[in-house]
C-alpha positions in Angstrom: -34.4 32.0 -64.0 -33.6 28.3 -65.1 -35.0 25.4 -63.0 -34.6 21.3 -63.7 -37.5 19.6 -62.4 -36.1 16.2 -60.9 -38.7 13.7 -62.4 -40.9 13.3 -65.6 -44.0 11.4 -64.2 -47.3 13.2 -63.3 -46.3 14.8 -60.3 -43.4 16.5 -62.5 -46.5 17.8 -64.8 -48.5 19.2 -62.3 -45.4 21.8 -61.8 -44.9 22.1 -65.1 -48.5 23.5 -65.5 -47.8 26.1 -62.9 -44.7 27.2 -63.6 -44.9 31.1 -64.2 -43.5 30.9 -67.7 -43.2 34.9 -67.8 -40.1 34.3 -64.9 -39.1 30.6 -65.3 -37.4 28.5 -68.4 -37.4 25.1 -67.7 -34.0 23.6 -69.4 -34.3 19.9 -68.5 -36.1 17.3 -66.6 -33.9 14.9 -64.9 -35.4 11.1 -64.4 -33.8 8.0 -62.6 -35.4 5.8 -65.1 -33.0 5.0 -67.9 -35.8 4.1 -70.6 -36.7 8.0 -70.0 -33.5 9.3 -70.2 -32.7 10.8 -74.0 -36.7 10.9 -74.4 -38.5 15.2 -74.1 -41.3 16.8 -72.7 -42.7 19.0 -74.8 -39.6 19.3 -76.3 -37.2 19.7 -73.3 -34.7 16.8 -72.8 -35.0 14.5 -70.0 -31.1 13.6 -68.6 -29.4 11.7 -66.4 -28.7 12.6 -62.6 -25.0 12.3 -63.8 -25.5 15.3 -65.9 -27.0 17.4 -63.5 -23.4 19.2 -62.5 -22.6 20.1 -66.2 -25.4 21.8 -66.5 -25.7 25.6 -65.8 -29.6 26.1 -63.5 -30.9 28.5 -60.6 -32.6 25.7 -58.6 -33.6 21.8 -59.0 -37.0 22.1 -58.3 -38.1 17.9 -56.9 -41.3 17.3 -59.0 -41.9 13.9 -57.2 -43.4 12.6 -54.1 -40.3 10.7 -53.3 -38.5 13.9 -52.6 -36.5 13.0 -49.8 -34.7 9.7 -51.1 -34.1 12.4 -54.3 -32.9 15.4 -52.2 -30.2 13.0 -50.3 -29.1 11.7 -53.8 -28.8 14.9 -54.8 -26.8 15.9 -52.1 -24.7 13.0 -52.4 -23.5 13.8 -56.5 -22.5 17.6 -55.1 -25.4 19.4 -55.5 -25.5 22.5 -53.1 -28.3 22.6 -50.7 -29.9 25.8 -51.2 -30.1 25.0 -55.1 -32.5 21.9 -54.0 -36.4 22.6 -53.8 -38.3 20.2 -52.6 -42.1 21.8 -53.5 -44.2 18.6 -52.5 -42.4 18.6 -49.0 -43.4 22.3 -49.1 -46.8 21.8 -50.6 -47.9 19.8 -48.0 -46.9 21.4 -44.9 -48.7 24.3 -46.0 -52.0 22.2 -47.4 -53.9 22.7 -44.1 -52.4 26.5 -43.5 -53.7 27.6 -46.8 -57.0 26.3 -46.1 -57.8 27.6 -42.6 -56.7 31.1 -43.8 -58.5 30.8 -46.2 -61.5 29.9 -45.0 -61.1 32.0 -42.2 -61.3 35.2 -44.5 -64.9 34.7 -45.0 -65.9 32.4 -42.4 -69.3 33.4 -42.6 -70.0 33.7 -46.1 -70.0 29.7 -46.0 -72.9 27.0 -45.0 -71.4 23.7 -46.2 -68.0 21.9 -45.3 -67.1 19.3 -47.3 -64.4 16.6 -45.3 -62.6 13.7 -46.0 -59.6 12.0 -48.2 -58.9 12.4 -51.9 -62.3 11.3 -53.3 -64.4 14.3 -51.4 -61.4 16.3 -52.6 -61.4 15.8 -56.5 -64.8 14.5 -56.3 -67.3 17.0 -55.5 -67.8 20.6 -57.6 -67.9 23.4 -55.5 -69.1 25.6 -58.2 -72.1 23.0 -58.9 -73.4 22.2 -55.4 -76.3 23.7 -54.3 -74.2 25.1 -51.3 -71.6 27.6 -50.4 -69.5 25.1 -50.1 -65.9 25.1 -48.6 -63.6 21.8 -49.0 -61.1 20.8 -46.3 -60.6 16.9 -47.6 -57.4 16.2 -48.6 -55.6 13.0 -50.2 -55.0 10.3 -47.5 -56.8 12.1 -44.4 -58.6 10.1 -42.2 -61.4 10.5 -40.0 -59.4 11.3 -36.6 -58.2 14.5 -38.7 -61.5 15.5 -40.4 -62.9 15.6 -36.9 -60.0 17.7 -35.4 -60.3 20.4 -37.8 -63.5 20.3 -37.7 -63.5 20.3 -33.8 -60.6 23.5 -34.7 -63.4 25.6 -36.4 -65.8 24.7 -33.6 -63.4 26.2 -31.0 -62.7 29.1 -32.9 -66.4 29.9 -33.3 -66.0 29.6 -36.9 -69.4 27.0 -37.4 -71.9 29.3 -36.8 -73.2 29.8 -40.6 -72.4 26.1 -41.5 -75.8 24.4 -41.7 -74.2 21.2 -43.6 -71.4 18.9 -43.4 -70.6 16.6 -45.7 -68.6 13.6 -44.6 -66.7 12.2 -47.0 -66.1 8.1 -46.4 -64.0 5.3 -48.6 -65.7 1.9 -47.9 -62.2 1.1 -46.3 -62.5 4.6 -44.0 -63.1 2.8 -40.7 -59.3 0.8 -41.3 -57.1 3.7 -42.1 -55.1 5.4 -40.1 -52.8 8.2 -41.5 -50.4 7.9 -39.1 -49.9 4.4 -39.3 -49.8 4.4 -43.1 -47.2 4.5 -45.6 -48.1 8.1 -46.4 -47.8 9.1 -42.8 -45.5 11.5 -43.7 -48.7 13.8 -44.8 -48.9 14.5 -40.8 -46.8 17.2 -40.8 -49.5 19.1 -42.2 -51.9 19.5 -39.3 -49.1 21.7 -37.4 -51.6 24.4 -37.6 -54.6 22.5 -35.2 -51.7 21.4 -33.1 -53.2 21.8 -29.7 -56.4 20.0 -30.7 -54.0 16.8 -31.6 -52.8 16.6 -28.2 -56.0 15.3 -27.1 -55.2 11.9 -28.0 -52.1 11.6 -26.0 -50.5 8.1 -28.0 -51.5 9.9 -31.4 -49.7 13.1 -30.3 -46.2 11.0 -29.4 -45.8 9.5 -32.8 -47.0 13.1 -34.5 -44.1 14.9 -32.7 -41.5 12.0 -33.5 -42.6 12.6 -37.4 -42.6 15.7 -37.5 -38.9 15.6 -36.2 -38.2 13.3 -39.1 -40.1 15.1 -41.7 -39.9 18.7 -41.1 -37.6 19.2 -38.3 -35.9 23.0 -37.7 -34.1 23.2 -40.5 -37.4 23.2 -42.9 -39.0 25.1 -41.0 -36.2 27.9 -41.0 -36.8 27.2 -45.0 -40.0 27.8 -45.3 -40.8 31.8 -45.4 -37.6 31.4 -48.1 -39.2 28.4 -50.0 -42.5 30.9 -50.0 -40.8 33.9 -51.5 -39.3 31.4 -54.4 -42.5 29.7 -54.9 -44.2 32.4 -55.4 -41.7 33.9 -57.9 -41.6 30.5 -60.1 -45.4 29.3 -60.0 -48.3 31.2 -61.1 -50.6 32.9 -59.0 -52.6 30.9 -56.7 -51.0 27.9 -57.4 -52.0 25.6 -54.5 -54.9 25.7 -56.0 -54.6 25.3 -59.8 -51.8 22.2 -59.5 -54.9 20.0 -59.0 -56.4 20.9 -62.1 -57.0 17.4 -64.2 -59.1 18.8 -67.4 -57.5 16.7 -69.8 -56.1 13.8 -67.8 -58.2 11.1 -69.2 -56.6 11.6 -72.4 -53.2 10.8 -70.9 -54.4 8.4 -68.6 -56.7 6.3 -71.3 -54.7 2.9 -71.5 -54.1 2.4 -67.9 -54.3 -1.1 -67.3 -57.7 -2.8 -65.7 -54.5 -4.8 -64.0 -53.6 -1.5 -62.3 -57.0 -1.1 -60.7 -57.6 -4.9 -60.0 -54.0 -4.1 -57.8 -55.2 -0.9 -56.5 -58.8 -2.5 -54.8 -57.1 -5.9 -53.7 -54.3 -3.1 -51.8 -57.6 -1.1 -50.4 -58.7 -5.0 -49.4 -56.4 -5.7 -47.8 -56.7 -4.6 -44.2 -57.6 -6.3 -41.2 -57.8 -3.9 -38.1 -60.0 -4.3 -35.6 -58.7 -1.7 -33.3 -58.6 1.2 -35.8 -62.0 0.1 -36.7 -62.8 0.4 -33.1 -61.0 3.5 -32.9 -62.6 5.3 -35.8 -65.9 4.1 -35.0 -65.8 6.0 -31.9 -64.1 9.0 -33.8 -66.9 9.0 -36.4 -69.4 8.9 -33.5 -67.7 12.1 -31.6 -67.8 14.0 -35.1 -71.1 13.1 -35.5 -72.2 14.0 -31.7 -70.4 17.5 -32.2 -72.3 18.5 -35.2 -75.5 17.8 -33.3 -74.4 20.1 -30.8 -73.7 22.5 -33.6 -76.7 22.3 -35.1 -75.4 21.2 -38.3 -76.9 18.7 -40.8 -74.4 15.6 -41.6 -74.4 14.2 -45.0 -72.0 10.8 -45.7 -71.2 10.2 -48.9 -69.4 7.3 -50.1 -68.4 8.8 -53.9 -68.7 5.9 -56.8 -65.5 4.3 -57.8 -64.5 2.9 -61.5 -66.3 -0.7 -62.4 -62.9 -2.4 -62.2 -62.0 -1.2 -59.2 -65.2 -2.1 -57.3 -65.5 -6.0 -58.9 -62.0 -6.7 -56.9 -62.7 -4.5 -53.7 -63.0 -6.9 -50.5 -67.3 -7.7 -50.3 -66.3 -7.9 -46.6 -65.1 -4.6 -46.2 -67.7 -3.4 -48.3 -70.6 -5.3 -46.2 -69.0 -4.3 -43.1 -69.2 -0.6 -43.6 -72.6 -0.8 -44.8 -74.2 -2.8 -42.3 -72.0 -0.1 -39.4 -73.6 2.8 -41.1 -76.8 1.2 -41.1 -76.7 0.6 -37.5 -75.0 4.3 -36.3 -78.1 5.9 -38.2 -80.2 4.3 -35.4 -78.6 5.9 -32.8 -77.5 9.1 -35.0 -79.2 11.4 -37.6 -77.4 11.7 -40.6 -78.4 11.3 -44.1 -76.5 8.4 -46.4 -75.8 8.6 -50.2 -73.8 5.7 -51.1 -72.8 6.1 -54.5 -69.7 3.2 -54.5 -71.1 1.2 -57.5 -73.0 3.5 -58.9 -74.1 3.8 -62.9 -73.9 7.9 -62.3 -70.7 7.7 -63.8 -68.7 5.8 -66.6 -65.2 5.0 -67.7 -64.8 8.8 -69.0 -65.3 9.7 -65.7 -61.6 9.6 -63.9 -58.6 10.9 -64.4 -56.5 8.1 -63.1 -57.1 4.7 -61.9 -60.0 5.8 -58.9 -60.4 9.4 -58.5 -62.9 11.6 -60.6 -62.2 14.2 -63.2 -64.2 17.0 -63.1 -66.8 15.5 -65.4 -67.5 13.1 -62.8 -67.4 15.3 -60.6 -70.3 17.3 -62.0 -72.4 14.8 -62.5 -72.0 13.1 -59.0 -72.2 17.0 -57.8 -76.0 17.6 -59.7 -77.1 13.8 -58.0 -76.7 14.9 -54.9 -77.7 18.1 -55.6 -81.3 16.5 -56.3 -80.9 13.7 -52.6 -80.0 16.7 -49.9 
């Protein structure tokens, strides 16, 4: 089978290193960007759009988070729909779905969750911790959903060996909201704790209208198809390995303080006192149900690269601290606030604020030694 992956940046990698290459040839990587255009990949060309329709492929397989602005371009130069694969739309609709049947396999084999966004996600090692461990963060959730599945599990009876939680939080936690954020098209991936989103009545409107937009009937009709491909060009299991960063720092080495100093000022910048409000009482419901459960709550705030922290608001930062400080009176939770810490260095992430798994085992073995 020959595919094209649409896009050369990192995204485009991580498929690259999970394409099944017993099945699959890749035969070119198609790039919008001109100054890529005539360049190779490990010594496959990268070419135009323009020349996608003299080429002979199986599929276009949409190695990019932008995949929807690139699926109706691709449309719109004549390429047939059912040659287009859009695997990041596809990847995270199932995100959640994998994880819940997963972890419902073995339910009781486990007594540690792990929630929260992408820093609990890449930077905590599961095989490290002194827990059975099981992760459900995932890049960009917030704390409305880290409750709900958590609330999920509860209803299904599926807490009962869980004797730890550990909750995730950025400093800027308590002013995000998914689904009022640019990635809100992420949403689509709770589908499967559906009835537990209707609780909040307002948040369960603008789910439904984005799910229309996002992964309306006609996706869904694609999806048991886009499985069966998937699972023909990727390797085994590989929702799981397409995370892998071992040598990222490598690649990533000369990314620009610049970048970072943009990054923390972007993380800065947010002003909202009724999501604050909102997740303040959110925060307080998660913690209330794991008292109820019986089960231990840990927050972690994981440490962040030097440059990013010297820019990140002192505001937001004091804010956060001094709220945490305060719920502990009224709430039992232990606190490991790693944010500036020296546990790490430079070495330590794959790209401009997440961990590489070097980090992540030495943040792991700190904590392993505080809970």
């Amino acid at each position: 089978m020959n595919i094209i992956i649409f896009g050369s940046g990192s995204s485009a990698e991580k498929i690259r290193r999970v394409i099944n290459k017993h099945k699959v040839k890749i035969i070119a990587y198609a790039d919008n960007n001109k100054d890529k255009v005539g360049s190779r990949i490990k010594d496959i060309p990268v070419i135009s759009p323009s020349e996608l329709k003299s080429k002979e492929y199986d599929y276009i397989l949409i190695g990019s988070i932008y995949f929807e602005e690139i699926r109706e371009q691709l449309l719109k130069i004549g390429i047939p729909e059912e040659k287009i694969l859009e695997y990041y739309k596809y990847h995270n609709f199932i995100s959640l779905q994998t994880k819940l049947e997963k972890y419902s396999e073995d339910f009781s084999e486990y007594n540690c969750l792990i929630t929260g966004m992408s820093y609990a996600k890449y930077g905590l090692d599961l095989k490290e911790l002194n827990r059975k461990a099981f992760n459900f963060a995932l890049n960009s959730q917030d704390l409305f959903h880290d409750y709900s599945i958590v609330k999920y599990l509860s209803n299904r009876n599926q807490l009962a060996s869980i004797k730890t939680i550990i909750v995730g939080l950025a400093n800027y936690s308590l002013e995000f909201e998914l689904i009022k954020s640019r990635e809100k098209h992420l949403v689509t991936r709770y589908h499967p704790i559906e009835e537990k989103l209707k609780d909040d009545k307002d948040y369960y409107k603008t789910y439904k209208d984005l799910r229309t937009v996002f992964a309306d009937d006609k996706f869904m009709n694609k999806v048991p198809h886009l499985q069966t491909l998937l699972d023909t060009i990727l390797i085994d299991n590989y929702i799981e390995h397409i995370d892998s960063f071992e040598d990222q720092y490598k690649k990533d080495n000369n990314i620009a303080q610049l970048e970072r100093k943009r990054l923390a000022l972007r993380h800065s910048n947010k002003n909202y006192p009724k999501t604050v409000e909102k997740n303040a009482q959110i925060l307080e419901q998660y913690l209330n149900l794991l008292k109820e459960e019986e089960i231990k709550p840990i927050i972690v705030i994981l440490p962040q690269h030097k440059d990013y922290t010297t820019y990140f608001s002192k505001t937001i930062r004091e804010n956060i601290t001094d709220y945490l400080k305060q719920l502990n009176k009224d709430h039992s939770f232990d606190l490991i606030d790693l944010f500036d810490s020296d546990v790490v260095s430079d070495r330590d992430f794959f790209d401009v604020h997440h961990l590489n798994q070097s980090g992540a085992y030495k943040v792991t073995q700190l904590i392993n030694k505080l809970i």
